[in-house]
MARMAR-908594 format. One record per residue (C-alpha): residue number from 1; x, y, z. Coordinates in steps of 0.02 Angstrom, whole numbers. Example, Ala and Ser with C-alpha at 12.3 -4.5 7.8 and 13.67 -1.06 7.14 Angstrom:
REM residues 2
+-----+--------+--------+--------+
:   i :     px :     py :     pz :
+-----+--------+--------+--------+
:   1 :    615 :   -225 :    390 :
:   2 :    684 :    -53 :    357 :
+-----+--------+--------+--------+
//
This chain:
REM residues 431
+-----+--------+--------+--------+
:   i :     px :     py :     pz :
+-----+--------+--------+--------+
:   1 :    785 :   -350 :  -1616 :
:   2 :    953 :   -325 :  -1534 :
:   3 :    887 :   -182 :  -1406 :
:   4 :    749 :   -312 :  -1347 :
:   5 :    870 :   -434 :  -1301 :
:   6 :    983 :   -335 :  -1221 :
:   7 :    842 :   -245 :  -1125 :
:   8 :    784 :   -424 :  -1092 :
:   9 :    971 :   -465 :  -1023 :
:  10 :   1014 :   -314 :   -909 :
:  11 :    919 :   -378 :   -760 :
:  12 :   1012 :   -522 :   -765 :
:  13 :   1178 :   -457 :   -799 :
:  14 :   1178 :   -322 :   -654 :
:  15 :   1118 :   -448 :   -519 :
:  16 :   1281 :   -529 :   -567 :
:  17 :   1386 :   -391 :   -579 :
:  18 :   1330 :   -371 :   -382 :
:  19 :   1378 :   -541 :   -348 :
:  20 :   1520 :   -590 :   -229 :
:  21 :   1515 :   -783 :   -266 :
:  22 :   1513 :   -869 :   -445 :
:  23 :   1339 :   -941 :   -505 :
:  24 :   1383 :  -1112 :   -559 :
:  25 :   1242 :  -1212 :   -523 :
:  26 :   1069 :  -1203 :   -489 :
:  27 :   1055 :  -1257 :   -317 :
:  28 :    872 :  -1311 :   -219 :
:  29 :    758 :  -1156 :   -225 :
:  30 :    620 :  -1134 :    -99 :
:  31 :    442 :  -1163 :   -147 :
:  32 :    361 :  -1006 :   -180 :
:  33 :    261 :   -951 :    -41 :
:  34 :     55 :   -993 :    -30 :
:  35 :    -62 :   -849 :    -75 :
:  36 :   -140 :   -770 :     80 :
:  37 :   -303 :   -817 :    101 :
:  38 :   -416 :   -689 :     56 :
:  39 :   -624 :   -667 :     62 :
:  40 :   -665 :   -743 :    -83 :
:  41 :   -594 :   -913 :    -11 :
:  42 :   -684 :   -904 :    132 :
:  43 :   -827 :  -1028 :    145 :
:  44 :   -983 :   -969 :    135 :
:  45 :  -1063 :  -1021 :    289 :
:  46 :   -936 :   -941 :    371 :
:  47 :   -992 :   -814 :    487 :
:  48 :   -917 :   -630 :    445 :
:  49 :   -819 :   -557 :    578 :
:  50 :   -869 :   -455 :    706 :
:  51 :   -829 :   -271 :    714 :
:  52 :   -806 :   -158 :    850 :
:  53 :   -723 :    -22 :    921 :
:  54 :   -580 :   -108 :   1000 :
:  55 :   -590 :   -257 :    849 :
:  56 :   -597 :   -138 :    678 :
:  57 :   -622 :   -201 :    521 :
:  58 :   -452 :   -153 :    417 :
:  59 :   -462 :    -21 :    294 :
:  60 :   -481 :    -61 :    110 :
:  61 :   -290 :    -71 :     15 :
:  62 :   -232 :     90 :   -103 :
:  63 :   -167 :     12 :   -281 :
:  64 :     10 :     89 :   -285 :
:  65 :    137 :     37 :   -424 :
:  66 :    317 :    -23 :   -344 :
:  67 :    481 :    -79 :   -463 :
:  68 :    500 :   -266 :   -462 :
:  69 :    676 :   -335 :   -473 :
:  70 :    696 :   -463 :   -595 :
:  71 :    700 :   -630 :   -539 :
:  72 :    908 :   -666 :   -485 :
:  73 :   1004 :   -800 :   -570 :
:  74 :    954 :   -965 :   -459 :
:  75 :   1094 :   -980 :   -367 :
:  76 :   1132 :   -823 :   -324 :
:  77 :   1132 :   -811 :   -127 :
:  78 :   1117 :  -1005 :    -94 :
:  79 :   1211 :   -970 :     57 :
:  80 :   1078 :   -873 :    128 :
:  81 :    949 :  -1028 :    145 :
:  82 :   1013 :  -1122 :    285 :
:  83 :    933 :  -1307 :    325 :
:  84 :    842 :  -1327 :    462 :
:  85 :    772 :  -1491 :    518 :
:  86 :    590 :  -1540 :    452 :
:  87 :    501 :  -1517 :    605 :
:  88 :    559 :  -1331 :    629 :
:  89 :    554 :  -1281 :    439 :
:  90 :    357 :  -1346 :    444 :
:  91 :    308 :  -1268 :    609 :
:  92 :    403 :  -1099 :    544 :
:  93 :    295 :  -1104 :    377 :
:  94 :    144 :  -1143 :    477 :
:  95 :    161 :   -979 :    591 :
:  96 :    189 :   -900 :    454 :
:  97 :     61 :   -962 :    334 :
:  98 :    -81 :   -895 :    477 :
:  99 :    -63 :   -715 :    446 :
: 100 :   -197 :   -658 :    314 :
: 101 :   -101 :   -488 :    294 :
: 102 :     31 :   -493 :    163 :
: 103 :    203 :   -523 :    196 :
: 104 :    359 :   -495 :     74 :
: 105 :    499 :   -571 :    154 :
: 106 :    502 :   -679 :    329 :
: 107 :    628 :   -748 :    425 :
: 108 :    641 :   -833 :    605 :
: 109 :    808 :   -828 :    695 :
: 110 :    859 :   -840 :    870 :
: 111 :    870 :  -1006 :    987 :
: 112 :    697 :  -1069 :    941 :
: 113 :    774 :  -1090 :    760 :
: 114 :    940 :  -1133 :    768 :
: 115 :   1035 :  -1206 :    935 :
: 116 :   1122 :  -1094 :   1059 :
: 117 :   1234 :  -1141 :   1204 :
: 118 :   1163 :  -1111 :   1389 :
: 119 :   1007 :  -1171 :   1334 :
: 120 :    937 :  -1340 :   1426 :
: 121 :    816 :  -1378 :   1249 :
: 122 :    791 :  -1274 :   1079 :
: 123 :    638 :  -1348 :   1072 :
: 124 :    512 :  -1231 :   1069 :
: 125 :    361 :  -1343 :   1103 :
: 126 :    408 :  -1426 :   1240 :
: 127 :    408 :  -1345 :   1422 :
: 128 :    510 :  -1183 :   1465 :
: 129 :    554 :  -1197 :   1285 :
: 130 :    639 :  -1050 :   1190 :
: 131 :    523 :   -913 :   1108 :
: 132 :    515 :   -908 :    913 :
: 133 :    575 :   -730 :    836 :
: 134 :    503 :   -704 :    689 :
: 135 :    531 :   -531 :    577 :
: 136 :    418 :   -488 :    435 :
: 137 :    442 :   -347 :    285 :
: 138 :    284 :   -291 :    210 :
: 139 :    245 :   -149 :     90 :
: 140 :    130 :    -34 :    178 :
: 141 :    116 :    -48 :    374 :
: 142 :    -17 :     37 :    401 :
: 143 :   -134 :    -69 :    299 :
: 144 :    -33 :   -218 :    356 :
: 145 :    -73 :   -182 :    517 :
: 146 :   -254 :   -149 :    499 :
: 147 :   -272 :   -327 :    438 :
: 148 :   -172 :   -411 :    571 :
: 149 :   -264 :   -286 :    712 :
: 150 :   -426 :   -366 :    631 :
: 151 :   -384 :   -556 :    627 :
: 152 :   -262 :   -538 :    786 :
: 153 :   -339 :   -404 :    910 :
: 154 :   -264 :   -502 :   1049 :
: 155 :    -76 :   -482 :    983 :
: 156 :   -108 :   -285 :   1000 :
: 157 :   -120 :   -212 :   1187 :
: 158 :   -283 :   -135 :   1218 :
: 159 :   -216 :     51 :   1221 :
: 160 :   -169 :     27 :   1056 :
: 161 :   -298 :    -59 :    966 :
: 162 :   -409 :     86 :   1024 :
: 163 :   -303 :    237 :    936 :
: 164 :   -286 :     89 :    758 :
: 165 :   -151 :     52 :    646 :
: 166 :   -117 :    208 :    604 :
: 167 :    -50 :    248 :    757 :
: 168 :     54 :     85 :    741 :
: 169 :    120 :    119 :    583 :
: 170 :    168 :    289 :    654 :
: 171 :    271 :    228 :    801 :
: 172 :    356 :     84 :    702 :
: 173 :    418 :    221 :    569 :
: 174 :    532 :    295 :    711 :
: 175 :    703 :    221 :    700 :
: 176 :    763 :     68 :    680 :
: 177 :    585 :     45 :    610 :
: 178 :    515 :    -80 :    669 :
: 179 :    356 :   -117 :    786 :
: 180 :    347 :   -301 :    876 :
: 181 :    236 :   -388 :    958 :
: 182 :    292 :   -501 :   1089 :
: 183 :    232 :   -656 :   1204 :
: 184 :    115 :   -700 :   1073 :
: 185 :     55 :   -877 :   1075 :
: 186 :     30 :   -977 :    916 :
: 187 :     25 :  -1155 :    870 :
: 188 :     65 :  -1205 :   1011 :
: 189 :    221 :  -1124 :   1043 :
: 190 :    271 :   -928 :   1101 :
: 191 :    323 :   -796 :    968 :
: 192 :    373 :   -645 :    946 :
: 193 :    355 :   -556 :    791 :
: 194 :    424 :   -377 :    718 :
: 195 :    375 :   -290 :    575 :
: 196 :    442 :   -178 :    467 :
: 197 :    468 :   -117 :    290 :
: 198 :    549 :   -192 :    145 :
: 199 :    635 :    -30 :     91 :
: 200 :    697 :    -13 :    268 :
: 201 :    747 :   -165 :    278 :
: 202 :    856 :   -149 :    125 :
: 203 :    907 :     18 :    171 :
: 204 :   1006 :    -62 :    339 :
: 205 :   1075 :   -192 :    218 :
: 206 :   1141 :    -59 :    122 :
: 207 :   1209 :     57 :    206 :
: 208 :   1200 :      7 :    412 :
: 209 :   1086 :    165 :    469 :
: 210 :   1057 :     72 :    646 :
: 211 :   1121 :   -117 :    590 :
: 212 :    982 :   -164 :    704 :
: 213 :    904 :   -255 :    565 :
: 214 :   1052 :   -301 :    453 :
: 215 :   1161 :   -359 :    620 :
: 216 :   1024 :   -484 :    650 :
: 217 :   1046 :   -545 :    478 :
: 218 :   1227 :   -563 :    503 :
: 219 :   1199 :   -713 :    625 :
: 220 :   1123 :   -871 :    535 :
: 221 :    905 :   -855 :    501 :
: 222 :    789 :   -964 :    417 :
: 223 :    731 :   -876 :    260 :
: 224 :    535 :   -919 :    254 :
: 225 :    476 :   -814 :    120 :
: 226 :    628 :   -751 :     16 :
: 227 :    608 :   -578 :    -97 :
: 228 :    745 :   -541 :   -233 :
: 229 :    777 :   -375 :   -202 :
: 230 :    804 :   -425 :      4 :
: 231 :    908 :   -576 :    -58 :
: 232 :   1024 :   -449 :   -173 :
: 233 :   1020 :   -338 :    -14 :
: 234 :   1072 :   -460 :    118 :
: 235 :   1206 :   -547 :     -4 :
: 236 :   1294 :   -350 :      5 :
: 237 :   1258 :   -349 :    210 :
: 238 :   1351 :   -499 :    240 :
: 239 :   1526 :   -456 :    126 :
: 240 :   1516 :   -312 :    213 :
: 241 :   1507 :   -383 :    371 :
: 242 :   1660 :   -496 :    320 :
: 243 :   1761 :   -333 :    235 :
: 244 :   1761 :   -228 :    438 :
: 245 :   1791 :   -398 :    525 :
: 246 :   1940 :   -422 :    410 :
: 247 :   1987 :   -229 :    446 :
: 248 :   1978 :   -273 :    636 :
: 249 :   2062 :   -431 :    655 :
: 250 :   2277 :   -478 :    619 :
: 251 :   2360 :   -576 :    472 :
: 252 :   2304 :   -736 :    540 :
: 253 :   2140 :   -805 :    643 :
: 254 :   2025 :   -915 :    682 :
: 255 :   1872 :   -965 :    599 :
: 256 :   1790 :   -929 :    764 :
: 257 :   1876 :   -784 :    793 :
: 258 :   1808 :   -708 :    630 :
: 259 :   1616 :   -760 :    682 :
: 260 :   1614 :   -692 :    843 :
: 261 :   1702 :   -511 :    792 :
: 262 :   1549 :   -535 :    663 :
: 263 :   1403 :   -580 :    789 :
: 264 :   1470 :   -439 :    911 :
: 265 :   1439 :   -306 :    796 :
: 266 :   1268 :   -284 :    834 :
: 267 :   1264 :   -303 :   1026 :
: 268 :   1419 :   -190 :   1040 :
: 269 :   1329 :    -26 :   1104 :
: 270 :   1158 :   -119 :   1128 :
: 271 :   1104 :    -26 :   1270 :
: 272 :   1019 :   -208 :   1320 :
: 273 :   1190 :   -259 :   1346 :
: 274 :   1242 :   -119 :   1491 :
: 275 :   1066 :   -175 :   1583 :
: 276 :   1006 :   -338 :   1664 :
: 277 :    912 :   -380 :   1527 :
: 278 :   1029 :   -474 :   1420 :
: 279 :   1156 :   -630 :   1408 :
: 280 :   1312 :   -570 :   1437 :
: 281 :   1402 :   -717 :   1371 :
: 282 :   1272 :   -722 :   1209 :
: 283 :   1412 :   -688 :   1041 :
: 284 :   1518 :   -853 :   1127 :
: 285 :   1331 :   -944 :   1140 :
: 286 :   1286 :   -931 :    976 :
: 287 :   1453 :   -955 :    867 :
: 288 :   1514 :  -1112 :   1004 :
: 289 :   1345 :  -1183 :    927 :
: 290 :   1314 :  -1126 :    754 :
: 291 :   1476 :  -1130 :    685 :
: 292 :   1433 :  -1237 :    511 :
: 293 :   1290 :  -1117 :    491 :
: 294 :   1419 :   -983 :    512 :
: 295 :   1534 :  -1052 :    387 :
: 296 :   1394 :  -1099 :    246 :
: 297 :   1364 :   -904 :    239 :
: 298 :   1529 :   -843 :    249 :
: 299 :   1653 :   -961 :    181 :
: 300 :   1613 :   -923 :     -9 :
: 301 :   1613 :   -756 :     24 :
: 302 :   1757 :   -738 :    100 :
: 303 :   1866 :   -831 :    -34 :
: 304 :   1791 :   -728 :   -143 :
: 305 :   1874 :   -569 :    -89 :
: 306 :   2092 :   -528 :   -140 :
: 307 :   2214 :   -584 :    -34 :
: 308 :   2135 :   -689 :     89 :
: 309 :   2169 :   -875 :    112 :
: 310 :   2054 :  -1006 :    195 :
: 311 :   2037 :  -1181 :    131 :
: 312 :   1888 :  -1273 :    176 :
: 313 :   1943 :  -1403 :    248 :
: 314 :   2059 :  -1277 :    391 :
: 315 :   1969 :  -1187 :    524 :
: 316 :   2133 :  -1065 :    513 :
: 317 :   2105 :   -877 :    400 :
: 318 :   2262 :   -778 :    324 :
: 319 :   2255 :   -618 :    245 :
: 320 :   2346 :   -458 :    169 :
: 321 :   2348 :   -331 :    299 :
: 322 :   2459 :   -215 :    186 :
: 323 :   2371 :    -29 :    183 :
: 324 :   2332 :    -55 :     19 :
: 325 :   2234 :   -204 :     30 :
: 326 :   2145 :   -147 :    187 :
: 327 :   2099 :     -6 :     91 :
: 328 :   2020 :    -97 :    -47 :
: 329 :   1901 :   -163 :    106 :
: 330 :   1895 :     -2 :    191 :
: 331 :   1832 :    110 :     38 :
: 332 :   1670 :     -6 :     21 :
: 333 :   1606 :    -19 :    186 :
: 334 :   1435 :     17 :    219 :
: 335 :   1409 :    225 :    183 :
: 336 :   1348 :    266 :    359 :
: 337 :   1500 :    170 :    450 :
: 338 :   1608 :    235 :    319 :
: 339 :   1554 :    417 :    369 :
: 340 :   1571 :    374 :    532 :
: 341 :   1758 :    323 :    515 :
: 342 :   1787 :    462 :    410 :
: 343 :   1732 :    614 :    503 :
: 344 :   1835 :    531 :    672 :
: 345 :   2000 :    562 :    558 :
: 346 :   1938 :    726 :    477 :
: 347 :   2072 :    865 :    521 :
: 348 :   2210 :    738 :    582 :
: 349 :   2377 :    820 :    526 :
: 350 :   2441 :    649 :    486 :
: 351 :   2297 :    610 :    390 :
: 352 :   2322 :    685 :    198 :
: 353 :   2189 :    788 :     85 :
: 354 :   2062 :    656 :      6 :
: 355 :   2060 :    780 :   -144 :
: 356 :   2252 :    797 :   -155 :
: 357 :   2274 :    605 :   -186 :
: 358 :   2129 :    491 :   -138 :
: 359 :   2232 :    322 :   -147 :
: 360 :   2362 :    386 :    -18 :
: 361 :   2219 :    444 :     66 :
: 362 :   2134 :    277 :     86 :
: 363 :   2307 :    196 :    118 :
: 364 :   2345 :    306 :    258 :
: 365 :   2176 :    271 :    352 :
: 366 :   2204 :     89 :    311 :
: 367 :   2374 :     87 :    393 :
: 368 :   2332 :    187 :    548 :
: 369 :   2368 :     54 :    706 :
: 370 :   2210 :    118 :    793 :
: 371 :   2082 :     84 :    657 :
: 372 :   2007 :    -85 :    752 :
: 373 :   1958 :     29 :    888 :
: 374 :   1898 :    160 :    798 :
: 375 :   1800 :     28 :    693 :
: 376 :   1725 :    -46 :    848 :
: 377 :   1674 :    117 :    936 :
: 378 :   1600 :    193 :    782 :
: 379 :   1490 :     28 :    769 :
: 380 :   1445 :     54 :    955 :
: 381 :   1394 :    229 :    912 :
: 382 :   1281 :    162 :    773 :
: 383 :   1213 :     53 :    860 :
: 384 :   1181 :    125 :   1023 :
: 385 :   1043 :    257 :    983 :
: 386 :    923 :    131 :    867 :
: 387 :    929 :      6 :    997 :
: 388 :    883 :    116 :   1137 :
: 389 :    714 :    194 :   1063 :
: 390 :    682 :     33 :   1025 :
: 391 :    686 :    -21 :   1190 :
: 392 :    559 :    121 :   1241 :
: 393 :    453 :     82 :   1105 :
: 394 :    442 :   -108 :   1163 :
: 395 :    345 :    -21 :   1316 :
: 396 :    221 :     61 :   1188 :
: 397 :    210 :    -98 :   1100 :
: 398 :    218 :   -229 :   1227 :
: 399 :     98 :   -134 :   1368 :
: 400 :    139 :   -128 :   1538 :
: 401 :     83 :   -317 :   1577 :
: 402 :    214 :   -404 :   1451 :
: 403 :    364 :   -277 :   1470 :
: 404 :    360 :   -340 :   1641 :
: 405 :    345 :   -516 :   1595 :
: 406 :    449 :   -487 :   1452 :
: 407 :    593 :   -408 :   1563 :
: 408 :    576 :   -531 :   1699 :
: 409 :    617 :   -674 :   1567 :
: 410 :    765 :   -562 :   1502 :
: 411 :    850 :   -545 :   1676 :
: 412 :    834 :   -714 :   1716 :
: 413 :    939 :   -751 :   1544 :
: 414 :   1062 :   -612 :   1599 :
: 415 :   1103 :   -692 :   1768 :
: 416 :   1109 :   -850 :   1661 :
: 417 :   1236 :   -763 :   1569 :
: 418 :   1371 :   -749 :   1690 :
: 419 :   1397 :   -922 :   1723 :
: 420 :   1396 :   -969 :   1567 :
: 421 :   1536 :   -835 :   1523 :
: 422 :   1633 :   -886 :   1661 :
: 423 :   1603 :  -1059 :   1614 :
: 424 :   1672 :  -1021 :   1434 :
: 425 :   1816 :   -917 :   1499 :
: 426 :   1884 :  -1064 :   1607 :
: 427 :   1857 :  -1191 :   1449 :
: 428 :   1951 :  -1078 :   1330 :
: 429 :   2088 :  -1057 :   1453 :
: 430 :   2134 :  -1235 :   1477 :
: 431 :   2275 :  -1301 :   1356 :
+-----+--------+--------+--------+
//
């Protein structure tokens, strides 16, 4: 009797154990998401679709058995589901709700969701609106695909809807993983939409192999359809965003100061960013905007961690910056930036053995003036690789016809860019 209720416990009692915040109360959930709509619920005057070459029917599903993560305690992550306003949450759900192929976890982000400076509107339904960026973790891609290929041929450039989802899957697999289709319209509005899997997904959460996924997640989203492993996942991806800002920034800063070093650290060796197809000015665009959203996913977590002070009702951060508590944050960054950091200080004379004392070690690296920039360019190295295949695959993915309307659009919002930097610059130089 006492083995089944401890078996029945340990879910439970490691979700927690991987908890940075206390679960005190059982906050608003999200309503689970609808069922996809499937054959059987079609009516039955309905005519069946058509098949073709260039429109095939998607391939029947394989059964395969995946662990399931216990349901987490309810208000573990609460942080994580922002509020958006009623309008946006049901058009989001709506998108969403359209795609017969099953989806894990969704989220939209970007200045469709949530309001960014240098934008005239963040509406996206009204004229020269902002485009809605949707990303979307499913199981197994390929089949995924198939479906979507079959009830959205259109979303698919022609090339590629005559080599099939396979070839899809294929390309999306190459690093950062993920395929997107882009200029896409639906409801009424313009999307774009990437896919990918859930164990990548997790896997950048974890351990920052390209942060191309997880630095997107760093910035405020609208969860859509939530997952509990992803949840667990993301709740490690943002403390560790918070534990290398911390590492980069002085005894005392700004609440600002503390998002933006956060929302760099994904367009900080974006190869985007050295070509004129990005805002230049974007980090100070979002934060100047989103700074409550900031705050409701941070400020918990944060408080959370030894020897750093920031009340909630100050906008002003103080923490330890002895060696030895930057090395409690340095020893638990994310594995592949902690490699990264690592190997730069392997065979320093003035660095000691890690076997001959591993806390003097960590110290040592902790205390080191020039960690900041070796944090920052190691980030730019990770970084910088993923997000330039990606960019050649959006040619693959795209076609020719909307990676030049696609660029056009991003070049316009680069030129944008400089005004509103210089814009900023003046403001925040003003007394």
């Amino acid at each position: 009797m006492l083995a089944r209720t401890n078996a029945r416990r340990l879910p439970t009692l490691v979700a927690r154990s991987l908890s940075t915040e206390a679960a005190t109360s059982s906050g608003p959930q999200p309503p689970p998401p609808p069922p996809p709509p499937s054959s059987q619920n079609r009516h039955p005057t309905s005519k069946p679709l058509s098949r073709s070459h260039l429109n095939p029917a998607p391939r029947p599903g394989t059964s395969h058995r995946h662990q399931v993560l216990a349901s987490l305690p309810p208000s573990f992550g609460r942080n994580q589901f922002l509020p958006v306003a009623d309008s946006t949450r049901a058009l989001l759900e709506s998108i969403v709700a359209k795609f017969e192929a099953p989806i894990r976890y969704a989220f939209a982000y970007g200045s469709g969701v949530f309001e960014q400076d240098g934008y005239k509107t963040s509406n996206p339904t009204v004229k020269d609106g902002p485009m809605l960026d949707f990303m979307f973790a499913v199981t197994h891609p390929a089949h995924w695909h198939s479906i979507n290929m079959h009830q959205f041929p259109g979303h698919y450039p022609l090339g590629v809807r005559m080599v099939g989802s396979s070839f899809v899957a294929n390309v999306e697999e190459i690093p950062p993983g993920v395929w997107f289709n882009s200029m896409v319209n639906m409801n009424g509005v313009t999307i774009k939409y990437g896919v990918t899997t859930v164990d990548n997904l997790c896997s950048d959460l974890l351990n920052w192999k390209s942060l191309y996924l997880s630095g997107r997640m760093h910035k405020p989203i609208r969860i859509i359809k939530d997952d509990a492993r992803v949840r667990l996942t993301q709740q490690v991806n943002l403390t560790s965003a918070v534990r290398t800002a911390l590492l980069t920034l002085p005894d005392e800063f700004s609440e600002r100061e503390l998002f933006e070093r956060i929302a760099g650290f994904s367009y900080g060796g974006d190869v985007r960013m050295l070509l004129p197809a990005e805002n230049r000015g974007k980090v100070g665009n979002i934060v100047r905007k989103q700074g409550p959203q900031f705050k409701e996913l941070y400020h918990r977590l944060v408080v959370a961690l030894p020897g750093v002070h920031w009340p909630a009702y100050s906008d002003t951060i103080q923490q330890d910056i002895t060696p030895q508590a930057r090395a409690a944050h340095l020893r638990k960054l994310p594995s592949n930036l902690l490699k990264h950091v690592t190997d730069h200080y392997a065979g320093q004379s003035s660095i000691p053995p890690k076997e001959a004392d591993e806390s003097v070690y960590w110290a040592k690296l902790a205390g080191d003036g020039s960690l900041p920039s070796v944090l920052e360019r190691e980030l730019h190295n990770i970084v910088r690789g993923p997000s330039t295949v990606q960019t050649l695959k959006g040619l693959v993915s795209a076609g020719p016809v909307k990676s030049i309307r696609y660029a056009s659009e991003k070049v316009t919002k680069w030129w944008k860019g400089f005004g509103s930097s210089s814009a900023s610059s003046s403001s925040d130089s003003k007394p």
